[in-house]
TIRO-2110 file (N, C-alpha, C; in Angstrom, 1 decimal):
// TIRO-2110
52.0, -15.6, 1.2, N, 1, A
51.9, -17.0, 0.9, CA, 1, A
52.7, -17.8, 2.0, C, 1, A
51.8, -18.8, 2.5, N, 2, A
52.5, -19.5, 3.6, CA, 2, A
53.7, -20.6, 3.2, C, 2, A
54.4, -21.1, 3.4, N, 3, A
55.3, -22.4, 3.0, CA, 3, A
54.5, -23.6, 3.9, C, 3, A
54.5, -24.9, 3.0, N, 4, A
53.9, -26.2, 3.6, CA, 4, A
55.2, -26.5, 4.3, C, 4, A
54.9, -26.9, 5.2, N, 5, A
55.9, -27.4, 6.1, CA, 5, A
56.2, -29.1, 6.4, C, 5, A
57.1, -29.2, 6.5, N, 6, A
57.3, -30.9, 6.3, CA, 6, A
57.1, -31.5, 7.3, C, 6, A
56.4, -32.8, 7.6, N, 7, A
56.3, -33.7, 8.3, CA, 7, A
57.7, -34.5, 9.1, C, 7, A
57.3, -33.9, 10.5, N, 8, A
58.6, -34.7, 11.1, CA, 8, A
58.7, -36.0, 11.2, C, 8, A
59.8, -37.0, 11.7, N, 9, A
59.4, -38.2, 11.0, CA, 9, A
58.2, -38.8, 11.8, C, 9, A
57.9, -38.8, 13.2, N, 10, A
57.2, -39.5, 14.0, CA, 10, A
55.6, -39.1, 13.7, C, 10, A
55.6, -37.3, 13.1, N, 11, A
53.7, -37.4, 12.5, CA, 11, A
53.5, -37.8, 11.2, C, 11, A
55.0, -38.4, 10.2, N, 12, A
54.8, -39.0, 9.0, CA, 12, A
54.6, -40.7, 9.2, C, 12, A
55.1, -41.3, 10.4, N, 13, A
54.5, -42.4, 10.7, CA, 13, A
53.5, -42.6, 11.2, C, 13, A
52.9, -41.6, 12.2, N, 14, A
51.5, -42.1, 12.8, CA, 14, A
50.6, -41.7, 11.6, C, 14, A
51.1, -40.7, 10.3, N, 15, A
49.6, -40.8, 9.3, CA, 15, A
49.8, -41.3, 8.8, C, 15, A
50.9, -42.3, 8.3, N, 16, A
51.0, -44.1, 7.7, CA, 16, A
50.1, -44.5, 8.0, C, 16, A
50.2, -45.1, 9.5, N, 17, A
49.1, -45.5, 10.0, CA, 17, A
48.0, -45.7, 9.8, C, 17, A
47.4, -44.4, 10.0, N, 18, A
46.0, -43.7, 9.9, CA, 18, A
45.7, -43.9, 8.4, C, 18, A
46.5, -44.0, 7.4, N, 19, A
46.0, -44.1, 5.5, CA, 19, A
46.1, -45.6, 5.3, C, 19, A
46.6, -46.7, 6.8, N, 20, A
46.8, -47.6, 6.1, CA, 20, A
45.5, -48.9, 6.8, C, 20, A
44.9, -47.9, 8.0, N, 21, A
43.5, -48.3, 8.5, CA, 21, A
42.6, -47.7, 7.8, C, 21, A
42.8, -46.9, 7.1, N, 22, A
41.3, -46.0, 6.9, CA, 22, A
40.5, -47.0, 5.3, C, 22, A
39.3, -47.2, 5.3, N, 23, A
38.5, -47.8, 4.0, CA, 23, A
38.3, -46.7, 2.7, C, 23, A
38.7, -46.8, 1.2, N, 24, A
37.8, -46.2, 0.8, CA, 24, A
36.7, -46.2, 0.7, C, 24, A
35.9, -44.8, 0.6, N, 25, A
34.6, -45.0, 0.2, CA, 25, A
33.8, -45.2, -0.9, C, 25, A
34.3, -45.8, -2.1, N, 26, A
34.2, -46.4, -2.9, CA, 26, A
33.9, -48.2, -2.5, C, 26, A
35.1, -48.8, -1.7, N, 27, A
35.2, -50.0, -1.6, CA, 27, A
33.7, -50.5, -0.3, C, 27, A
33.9, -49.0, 0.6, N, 28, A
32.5, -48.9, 1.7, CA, 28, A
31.7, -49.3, 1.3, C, 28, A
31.4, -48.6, 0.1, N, 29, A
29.5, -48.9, -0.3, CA, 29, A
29.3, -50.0, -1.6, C, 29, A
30.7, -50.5, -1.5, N, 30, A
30.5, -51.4, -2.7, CA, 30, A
30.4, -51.0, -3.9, C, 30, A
31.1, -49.6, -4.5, N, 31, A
30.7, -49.3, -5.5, CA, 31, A
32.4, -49.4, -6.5, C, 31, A
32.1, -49.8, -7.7, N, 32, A
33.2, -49.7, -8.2, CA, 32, A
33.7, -48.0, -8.8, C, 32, A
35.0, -48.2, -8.4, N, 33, A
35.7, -46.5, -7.8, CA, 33, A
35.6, -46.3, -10.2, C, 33, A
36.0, -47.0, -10.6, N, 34, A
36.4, -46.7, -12.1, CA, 34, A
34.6, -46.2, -13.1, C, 34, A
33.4, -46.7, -12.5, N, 35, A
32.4, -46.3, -12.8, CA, 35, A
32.0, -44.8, -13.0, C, 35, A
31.4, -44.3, -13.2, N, 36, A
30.9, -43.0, -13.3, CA, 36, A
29.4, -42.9, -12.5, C, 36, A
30.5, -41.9, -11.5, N, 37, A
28.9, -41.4, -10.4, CA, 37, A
27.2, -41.7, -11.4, C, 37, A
26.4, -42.1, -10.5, N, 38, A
25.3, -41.7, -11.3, CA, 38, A
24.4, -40.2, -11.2, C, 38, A
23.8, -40.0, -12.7, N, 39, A
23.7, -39.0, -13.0, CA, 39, A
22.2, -38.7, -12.3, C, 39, A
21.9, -37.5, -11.9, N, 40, A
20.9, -36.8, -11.2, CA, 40, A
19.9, -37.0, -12.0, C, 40, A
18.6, -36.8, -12.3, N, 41, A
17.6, -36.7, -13.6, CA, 41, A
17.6, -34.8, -13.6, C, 41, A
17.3, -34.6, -14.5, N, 42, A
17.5, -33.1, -15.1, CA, 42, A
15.4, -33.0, -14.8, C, 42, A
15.3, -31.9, -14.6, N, 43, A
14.4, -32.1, -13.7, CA, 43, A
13.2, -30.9, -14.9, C, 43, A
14.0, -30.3, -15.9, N, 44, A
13.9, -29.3, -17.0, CA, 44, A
13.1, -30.3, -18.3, C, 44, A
14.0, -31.5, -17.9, N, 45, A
13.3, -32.7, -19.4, CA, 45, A
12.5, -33.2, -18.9, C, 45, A
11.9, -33.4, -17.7, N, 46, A
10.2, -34.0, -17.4, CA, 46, A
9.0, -32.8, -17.7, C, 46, A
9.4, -31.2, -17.4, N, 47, A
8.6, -30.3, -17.6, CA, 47, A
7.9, -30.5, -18.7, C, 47, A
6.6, -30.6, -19.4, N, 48, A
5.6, -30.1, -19.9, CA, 48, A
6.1, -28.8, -21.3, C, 48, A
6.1, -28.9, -22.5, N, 49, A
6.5, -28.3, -23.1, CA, 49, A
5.4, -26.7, -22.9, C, 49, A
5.5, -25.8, -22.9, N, 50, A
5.3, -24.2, -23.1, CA, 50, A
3.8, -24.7, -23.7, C, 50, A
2.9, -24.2, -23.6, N, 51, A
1.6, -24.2, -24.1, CA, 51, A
1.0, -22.9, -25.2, C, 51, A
1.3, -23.0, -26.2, N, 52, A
1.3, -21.4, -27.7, CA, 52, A
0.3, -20.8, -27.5, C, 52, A
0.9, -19.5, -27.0, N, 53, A
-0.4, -18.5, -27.0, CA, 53, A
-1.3, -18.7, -28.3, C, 53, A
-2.5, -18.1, -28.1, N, 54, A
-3.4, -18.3, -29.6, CA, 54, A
-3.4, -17.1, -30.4, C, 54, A
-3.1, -17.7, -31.5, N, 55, A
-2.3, -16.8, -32.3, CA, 55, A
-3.3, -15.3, -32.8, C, 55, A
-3.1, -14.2, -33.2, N, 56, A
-3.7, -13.2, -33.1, CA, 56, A
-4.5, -13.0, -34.7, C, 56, A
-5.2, -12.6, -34.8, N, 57, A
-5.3, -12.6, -36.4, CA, 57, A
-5.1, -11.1, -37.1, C, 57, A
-4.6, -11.2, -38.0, N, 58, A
-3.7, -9.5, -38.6, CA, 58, A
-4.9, -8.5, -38.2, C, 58, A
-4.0, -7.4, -38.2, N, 59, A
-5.0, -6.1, -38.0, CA, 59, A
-4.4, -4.8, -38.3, C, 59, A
-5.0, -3.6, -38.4, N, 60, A
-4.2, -2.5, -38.5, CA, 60, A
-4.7, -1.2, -37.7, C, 60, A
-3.1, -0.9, -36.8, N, 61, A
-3.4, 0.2, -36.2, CA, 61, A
-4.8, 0.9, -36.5, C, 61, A
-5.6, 0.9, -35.4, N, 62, A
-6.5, 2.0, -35.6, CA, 62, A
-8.0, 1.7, -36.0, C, 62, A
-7.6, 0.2, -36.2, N, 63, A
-9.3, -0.6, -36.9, CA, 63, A
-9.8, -1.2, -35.9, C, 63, A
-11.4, -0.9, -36.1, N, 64, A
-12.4, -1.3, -34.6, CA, 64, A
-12.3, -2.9, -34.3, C, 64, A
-12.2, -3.5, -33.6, N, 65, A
-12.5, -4.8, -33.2, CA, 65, A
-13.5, -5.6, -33.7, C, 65, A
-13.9, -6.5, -34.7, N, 66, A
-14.7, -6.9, -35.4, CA, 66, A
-16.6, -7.2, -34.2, C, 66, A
-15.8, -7.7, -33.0, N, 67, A
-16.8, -8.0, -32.6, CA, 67, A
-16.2, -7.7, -30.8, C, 67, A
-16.9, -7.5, -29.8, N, 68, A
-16.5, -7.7, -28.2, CA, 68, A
-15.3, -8.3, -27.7, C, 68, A
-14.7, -7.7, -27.0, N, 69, A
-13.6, -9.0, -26.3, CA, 69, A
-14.5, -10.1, -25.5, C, 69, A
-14.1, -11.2, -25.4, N, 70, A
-14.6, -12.0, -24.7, CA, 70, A
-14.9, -12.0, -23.4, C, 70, A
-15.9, -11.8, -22.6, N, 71, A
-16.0, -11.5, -21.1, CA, 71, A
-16.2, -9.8, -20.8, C, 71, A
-16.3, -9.0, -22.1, N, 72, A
-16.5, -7.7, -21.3, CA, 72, A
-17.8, -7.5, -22.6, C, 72, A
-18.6, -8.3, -23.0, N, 73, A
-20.0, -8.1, -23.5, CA, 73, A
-20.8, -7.2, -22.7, C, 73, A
-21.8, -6.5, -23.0, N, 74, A
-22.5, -6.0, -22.3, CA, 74, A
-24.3, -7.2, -21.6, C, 74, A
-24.3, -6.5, -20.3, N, 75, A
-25.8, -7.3, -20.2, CA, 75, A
-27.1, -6.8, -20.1, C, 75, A
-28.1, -7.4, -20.0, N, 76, A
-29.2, -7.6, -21.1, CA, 76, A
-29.4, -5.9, -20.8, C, 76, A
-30.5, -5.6, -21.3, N, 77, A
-30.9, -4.0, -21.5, CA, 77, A
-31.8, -4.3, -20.2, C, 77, A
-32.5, -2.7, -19.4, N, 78, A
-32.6, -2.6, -18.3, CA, 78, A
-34.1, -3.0, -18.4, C, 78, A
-34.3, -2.6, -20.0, N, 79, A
-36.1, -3.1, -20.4, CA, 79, A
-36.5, -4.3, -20.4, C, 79, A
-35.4, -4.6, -20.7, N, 80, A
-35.8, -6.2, -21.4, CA, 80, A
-35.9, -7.1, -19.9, C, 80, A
-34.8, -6.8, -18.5, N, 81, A
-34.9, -7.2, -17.3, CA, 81, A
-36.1, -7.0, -16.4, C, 81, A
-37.0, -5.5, -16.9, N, 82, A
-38.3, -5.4, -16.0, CA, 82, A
-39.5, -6.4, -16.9, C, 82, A
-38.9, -6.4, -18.2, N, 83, A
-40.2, -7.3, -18.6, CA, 83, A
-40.0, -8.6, -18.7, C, 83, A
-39.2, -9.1, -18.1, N, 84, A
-39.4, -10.4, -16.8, CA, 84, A
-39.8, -10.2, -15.7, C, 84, A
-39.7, -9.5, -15.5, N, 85, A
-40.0, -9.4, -13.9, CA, 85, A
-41.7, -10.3, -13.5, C, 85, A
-42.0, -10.6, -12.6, N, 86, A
-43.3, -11.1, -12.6, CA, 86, A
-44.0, -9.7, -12.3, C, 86, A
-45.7, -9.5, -12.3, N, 87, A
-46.8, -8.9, -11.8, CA, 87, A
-46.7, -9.4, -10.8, C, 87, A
-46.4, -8.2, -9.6, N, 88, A
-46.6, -8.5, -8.4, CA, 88, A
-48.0, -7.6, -7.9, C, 88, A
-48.2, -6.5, -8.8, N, 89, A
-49.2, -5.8, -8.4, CA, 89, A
-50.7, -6.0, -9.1, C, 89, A
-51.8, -5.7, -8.5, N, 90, A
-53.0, -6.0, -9.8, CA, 90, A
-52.9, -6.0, -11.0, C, 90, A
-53.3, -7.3, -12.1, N, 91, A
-52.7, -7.1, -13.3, CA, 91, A
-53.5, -6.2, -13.9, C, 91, A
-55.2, -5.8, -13.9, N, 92, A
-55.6, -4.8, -13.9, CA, 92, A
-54.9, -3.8, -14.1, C, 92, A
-54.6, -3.3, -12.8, N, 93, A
-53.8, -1.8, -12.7, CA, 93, A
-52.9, -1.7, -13.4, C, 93, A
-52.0, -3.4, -13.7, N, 94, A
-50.5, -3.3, -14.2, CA, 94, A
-51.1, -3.1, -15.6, C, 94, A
-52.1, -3.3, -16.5, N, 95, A
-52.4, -3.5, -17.7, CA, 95, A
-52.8, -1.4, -18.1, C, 95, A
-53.6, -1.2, -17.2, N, 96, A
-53.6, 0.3, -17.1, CA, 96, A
-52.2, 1.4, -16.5, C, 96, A
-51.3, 0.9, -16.1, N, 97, A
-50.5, 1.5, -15.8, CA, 97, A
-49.1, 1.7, -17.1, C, 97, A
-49.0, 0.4, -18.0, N, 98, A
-48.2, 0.6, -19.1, CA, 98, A
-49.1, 0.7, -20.0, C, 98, A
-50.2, 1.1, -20.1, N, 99, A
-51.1, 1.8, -21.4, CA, 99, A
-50.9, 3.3, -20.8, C, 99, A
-50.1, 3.9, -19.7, N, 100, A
-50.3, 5.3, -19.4, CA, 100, A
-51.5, 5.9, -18.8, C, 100, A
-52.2, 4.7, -18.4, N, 101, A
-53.8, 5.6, -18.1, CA, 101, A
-53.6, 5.8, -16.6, C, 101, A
-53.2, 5.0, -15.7, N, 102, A
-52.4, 5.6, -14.1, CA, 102, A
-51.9, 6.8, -14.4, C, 102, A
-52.2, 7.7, -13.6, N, 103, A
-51.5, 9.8, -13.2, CA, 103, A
-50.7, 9.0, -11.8, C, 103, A
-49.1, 9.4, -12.1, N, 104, A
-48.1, 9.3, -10.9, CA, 104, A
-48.9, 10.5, -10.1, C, 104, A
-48.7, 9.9, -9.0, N, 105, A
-48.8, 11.2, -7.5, CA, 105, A
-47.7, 12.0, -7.3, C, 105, A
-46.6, 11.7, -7.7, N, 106, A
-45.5, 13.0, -7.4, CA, 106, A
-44.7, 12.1, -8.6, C, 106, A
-43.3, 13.4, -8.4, N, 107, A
-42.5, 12.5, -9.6, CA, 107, A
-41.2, 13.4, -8.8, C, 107, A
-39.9, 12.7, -9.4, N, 108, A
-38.8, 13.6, -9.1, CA, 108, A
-38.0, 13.1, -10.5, C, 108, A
-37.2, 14.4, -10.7, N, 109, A
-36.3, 14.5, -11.5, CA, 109, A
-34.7, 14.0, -11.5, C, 109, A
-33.7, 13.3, -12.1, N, 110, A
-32.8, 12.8, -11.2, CA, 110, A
-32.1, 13.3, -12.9, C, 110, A
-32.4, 13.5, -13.7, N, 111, A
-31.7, 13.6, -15.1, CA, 111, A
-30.7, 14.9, -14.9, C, 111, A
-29.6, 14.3, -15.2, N, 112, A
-28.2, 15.0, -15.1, CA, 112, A
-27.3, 15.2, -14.1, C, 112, A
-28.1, 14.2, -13.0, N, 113, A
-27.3, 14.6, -11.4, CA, 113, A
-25.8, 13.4, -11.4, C, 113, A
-25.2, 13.6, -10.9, N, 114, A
-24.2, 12.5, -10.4, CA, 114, A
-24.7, 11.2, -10.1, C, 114, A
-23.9, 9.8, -9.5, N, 115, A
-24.9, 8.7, -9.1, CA, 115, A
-24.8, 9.3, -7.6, C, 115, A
-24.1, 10.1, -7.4, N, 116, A
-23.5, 10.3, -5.7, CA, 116, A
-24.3, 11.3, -5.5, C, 116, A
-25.2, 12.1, -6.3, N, 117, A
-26.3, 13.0, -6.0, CA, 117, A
-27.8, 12.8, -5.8, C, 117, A
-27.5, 11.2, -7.0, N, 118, A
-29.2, 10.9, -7.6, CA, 118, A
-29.2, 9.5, -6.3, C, 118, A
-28.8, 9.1, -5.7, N, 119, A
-28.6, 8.2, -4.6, CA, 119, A
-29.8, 8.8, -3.7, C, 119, A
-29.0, 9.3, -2.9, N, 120, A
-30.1, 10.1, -1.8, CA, 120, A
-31.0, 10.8, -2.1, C, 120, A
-31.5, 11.5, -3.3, N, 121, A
-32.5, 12.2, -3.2, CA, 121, A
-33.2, 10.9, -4.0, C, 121, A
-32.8, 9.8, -4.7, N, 122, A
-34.2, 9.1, -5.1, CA, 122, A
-34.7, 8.0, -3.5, C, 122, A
-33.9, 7.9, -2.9, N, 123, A
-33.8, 7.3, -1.0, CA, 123, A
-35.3, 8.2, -0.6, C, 123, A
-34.5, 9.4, -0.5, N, 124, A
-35.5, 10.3, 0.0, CA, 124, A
-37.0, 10.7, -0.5, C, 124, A
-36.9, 10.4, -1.8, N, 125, A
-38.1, 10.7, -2.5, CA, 125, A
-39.0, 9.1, -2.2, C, 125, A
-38.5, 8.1, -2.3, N, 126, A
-39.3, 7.3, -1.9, CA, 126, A
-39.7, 6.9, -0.5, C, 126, A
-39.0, 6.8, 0.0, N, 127, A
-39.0, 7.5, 1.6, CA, 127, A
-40.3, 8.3, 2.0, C, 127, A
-40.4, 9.1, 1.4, N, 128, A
-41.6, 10.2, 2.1, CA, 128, A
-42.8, 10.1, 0.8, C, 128, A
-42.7, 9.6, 0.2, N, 129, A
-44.3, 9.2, -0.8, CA, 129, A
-44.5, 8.1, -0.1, C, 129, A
-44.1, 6.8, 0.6, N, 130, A
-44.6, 5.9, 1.1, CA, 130, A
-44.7, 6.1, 2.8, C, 130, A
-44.4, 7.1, 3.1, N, 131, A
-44.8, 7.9, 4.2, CA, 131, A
-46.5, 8.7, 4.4, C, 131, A
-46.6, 9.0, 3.1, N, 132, A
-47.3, 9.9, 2.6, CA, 132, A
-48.6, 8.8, 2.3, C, 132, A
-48.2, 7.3, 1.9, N, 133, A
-49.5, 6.3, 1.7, CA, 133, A
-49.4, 6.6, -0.2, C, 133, A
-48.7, 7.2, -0.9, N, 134, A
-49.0, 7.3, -2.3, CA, 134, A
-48.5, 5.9, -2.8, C, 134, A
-49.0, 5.9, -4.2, N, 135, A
-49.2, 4.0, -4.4, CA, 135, A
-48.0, 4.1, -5.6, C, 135, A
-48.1, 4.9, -7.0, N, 136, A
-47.3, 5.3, -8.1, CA, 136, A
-46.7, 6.9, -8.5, C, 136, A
-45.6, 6.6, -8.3, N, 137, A
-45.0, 7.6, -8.0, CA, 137, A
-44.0, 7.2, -9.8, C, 137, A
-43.2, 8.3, -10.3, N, 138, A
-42.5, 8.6, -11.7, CA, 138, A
-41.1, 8.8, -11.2, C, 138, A
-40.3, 7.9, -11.6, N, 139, A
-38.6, 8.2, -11.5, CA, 139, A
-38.3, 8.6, -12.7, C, 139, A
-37.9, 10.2, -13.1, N, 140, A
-37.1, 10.7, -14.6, CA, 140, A
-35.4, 10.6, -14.6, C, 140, A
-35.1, 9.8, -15.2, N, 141, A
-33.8, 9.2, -15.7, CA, 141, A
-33.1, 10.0, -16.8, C, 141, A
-34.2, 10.2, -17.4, N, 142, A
-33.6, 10.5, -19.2, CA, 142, A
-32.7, 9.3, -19.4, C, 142, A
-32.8, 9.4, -20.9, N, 143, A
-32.1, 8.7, -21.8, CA, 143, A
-30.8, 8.2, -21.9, C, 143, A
-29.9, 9.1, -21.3, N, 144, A
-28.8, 9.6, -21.5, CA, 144, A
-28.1, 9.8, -22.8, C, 144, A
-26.7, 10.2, -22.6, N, 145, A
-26.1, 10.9, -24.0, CA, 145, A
-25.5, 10.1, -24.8, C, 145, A
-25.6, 9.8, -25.8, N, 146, A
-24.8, 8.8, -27.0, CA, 146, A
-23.2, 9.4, -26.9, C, 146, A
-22.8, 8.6, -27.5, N, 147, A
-21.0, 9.3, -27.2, CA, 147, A
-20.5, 8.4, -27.8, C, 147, A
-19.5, 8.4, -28.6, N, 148, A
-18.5, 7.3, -29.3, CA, 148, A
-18.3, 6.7, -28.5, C, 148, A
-18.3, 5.3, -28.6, N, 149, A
-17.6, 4.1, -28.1, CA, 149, A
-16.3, 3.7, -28.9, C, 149, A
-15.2, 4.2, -28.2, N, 150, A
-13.7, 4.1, -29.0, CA, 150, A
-13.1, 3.0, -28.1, C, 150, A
-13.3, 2.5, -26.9, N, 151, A
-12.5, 1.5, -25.9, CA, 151, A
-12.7, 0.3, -26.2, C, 151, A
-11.7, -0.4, -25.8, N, 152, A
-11.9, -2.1, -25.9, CA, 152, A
-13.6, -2.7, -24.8, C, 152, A
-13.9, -1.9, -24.0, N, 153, A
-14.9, -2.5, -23.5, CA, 153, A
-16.4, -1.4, -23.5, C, 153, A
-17.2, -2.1, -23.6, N, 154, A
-18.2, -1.6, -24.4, CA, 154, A
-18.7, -0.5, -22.8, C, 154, A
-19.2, 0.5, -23.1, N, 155, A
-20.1, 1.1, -22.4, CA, 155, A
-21.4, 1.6, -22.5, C, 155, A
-22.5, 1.5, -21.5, N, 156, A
-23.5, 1.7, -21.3, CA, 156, A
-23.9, 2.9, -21.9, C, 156, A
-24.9, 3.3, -22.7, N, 157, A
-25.2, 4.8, -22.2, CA, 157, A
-26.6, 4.9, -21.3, C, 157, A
-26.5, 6.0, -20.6, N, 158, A
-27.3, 6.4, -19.7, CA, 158, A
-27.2, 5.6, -18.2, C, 158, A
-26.1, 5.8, -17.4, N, 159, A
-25.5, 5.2, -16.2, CA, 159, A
-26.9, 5.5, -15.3, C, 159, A
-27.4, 6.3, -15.2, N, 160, A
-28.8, 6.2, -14.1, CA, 160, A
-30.1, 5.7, -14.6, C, 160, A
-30.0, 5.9, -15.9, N, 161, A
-31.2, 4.9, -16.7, CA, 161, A
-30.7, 3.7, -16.1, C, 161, A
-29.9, 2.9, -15.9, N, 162, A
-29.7, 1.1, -15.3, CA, 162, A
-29.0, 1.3, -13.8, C, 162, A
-28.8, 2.2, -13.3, N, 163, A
-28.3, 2.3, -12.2, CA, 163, A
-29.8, 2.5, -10.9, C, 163, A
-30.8, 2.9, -11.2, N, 164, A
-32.0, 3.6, -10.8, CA, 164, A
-32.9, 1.9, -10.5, C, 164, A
-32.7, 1.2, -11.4, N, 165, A
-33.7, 0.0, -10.8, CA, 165, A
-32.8, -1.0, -9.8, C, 165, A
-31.6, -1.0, -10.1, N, 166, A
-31.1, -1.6, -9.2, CA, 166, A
-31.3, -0.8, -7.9, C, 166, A
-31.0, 0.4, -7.5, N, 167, A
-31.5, 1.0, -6.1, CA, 167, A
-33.0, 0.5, -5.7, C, 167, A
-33.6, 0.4, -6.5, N, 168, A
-35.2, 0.7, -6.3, CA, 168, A
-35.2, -1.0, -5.6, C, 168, A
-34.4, -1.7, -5.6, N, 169, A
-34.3, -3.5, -5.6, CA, 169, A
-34.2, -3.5, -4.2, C, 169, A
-32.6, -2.5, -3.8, N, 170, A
-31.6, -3.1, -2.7, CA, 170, A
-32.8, -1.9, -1.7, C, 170, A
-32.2, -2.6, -0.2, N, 171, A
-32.4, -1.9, 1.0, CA, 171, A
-31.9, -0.6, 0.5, C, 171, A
-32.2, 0.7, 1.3, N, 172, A
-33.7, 0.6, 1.9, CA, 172, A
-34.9, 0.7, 1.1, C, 172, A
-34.9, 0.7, -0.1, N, 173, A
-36.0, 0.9, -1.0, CA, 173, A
-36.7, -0.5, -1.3, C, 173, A
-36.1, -1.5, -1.4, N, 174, A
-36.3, -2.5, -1.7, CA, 174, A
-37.8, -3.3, -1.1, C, 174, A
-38.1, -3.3, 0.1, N, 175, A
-38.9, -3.4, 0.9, CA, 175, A
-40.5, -2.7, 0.3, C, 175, A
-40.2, -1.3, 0.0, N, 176, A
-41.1, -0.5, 0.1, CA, 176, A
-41.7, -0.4, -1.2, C, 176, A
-40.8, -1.2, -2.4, N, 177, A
-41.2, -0.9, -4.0, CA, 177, A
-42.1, -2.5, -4.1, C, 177, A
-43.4, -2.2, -4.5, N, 178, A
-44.0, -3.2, -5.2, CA, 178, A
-43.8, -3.9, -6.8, C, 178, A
-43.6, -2.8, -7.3, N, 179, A
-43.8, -3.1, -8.9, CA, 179, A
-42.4, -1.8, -9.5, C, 179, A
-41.7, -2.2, -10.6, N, 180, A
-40.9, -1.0, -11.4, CA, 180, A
-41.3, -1.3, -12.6, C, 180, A
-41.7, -0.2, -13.4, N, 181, A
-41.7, -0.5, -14.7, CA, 181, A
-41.4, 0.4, -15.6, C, 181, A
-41.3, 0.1, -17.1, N, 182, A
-40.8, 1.3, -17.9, CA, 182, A
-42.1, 2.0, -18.2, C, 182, A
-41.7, 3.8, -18.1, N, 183, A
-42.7, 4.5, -17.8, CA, 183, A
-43.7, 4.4, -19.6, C, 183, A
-45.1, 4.8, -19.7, N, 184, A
-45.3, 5.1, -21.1, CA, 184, A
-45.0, 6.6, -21.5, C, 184, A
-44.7, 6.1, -22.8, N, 185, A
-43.8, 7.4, -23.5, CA, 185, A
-44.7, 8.9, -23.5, C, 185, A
-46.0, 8.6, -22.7, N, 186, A
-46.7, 9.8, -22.4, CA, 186, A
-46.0, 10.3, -21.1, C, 186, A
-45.6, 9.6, -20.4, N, 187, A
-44.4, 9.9, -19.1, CA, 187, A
-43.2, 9.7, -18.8, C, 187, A
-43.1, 10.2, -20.3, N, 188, A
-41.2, 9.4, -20.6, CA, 188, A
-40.3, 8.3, -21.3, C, 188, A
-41.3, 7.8, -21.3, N, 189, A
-41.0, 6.5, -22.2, CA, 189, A
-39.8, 5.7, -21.3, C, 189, A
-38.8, 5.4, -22.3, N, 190, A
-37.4, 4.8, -21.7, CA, 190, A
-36.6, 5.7, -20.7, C, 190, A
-36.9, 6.7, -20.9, N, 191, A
-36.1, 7.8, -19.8, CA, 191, A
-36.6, 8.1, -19.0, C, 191, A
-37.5, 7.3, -17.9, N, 192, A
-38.1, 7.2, -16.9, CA, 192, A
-38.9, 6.1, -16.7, C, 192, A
-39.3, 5.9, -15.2, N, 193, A
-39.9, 4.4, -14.7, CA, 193, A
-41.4, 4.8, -13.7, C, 193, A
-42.0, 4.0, -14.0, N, 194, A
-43.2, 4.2, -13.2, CA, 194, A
-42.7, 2.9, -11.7, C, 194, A
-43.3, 3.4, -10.5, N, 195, A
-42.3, 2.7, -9.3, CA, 195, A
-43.9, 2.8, -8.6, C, 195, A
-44.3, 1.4, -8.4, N, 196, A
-45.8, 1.5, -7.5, CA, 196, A
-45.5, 0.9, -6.0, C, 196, A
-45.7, 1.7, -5.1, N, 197, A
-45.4, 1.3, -3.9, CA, 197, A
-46.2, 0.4, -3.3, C, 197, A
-45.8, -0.4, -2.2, N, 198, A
-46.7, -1.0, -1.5, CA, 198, A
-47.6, -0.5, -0.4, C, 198, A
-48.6, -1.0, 0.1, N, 199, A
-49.5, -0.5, 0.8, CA, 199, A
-48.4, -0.4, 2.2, C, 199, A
-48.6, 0.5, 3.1, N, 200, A
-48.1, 0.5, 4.5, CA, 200, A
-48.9, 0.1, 5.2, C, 200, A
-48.7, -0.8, 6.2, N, 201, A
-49.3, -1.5, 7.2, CA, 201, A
-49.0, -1.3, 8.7, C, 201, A
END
């Protein structure tokens, strides 16, 4: 600990001096020294009060969800999307082709493969029938397998049954498919598609 040391007389008169020129800064800015500083605004009491989560309604461990969570609904079925679709092909043919009376020219089987297996060989299969000049050709899907739905978000069954027309849409197939449709239950029904190709030119 240091000791303060005393002022000899001649640096205790020049800081007379110096305390007896200097202004408060109180008297500087014109403010009265006996007032109380002013107070900052609290910046916590303008905030916006908390907004109440929405409240949950009771339930018990282990009971199904009465209905979907919101935003993980499922969309429309894959049938219900080709039977929008317009007739792009003779409506003739289209009229004989879902009465089953059209014989596909070849067909391939994709039921039970991976999507990473059923990818390229349905590429390849269409690929070489429109190589070939063939007009209706058969994609086998199957059904797929029913299975408890126990998760909060609903799933599909039969991932290449709805996975299969969207390929048939995008490049490179896309180009080369005239018409998709659900096959007749003489060639499958829902677990397979009738795919009529376009003419090559």
């Amino acid at each position: 600990m240091t000791r303060k040391r005393k002022l000899r007389p001649e640096e205790a008169e020049l800081w007379g001096q110096v305390a007896r020129s200097a202004t408060p800064l109180d008297k500087a800015r014109g403010m009265d020294s006996t007032r109380p500083a002013p107070q900052k605004p609290d910046p916590a009491k303008n905030k916006a009060p908390p907004e109440r989560p929405p409240e949950i309604s009771p339930f018990q461990i282990g009971q199904r969800a009465k209905s979907p969570a919101p935003g993980h609904t499922l969309a429309p079925s894959i049938s219900a999307s080709l039977a929008r679709d317009p007739v792009a092909m003779d409506k003739k043919a289209f009229t004989r082709l879902k009465r089953g009376k059209l014989v596909p020219e070849a067909r391939i089987d994709l039921h039970g493969m991976t999507l990473d297996r059923a990818h390229p060989a349905l590429v390849g299969f269409i690929q070489r029938a429109s190589a070939r000049e063939m007009r209706l050709v058969l994609v086998i899907t199957g059904k797929g397998k029913s299975r408890p739905d126990e998760g909060p978000i609903p799933q599909r069954r039969g991932v290449l049954r709805h996975q299969v027309p969207q390929w048939l849409r995008m490049t490179p197939l896309g180009p080369l498919v005239l018409q998709i449709s659900e096959a007749h239950i003489r060639h499958g029904g829902g677990g397979a598609y009738y795919v009529y190709l376009r003419r090559r030119r």
